[in-house]
C-alpha angles and dihedrals in degrees: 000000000000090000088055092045083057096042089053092043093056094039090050093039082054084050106042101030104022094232148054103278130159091359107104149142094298094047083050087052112039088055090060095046102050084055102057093045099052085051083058094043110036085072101060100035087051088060101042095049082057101056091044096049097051110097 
């Protein structure tokens, strides 16, 4: 998700503003690494929400 949020900032910057702008290496990279880590994450909050949730 975070990849395809990237790729539709920079179409609609080209179209709006007719230029990359406000789309750089960080947004690149903060969309990569929110991904991994909720790969890492969604796991282990998925089990634990279950323990805590059984009654």
């Amino acid at each position: 998700m975070g990849k395809a949020l990237v790729a539709l900032s920079v179409i609609l910057s080209f179209v709006f503003l007719h230029g990359l702008y406000g789309v750089r290496e960080g947004t690149v990279a903060a969309a990569l690494c929110v991904g991994m880590v909720s790969k890492l994450i969604s796991p282990r909050l998925k089990k634990a929400s279950g323990r805590l949730l059984k009654i």
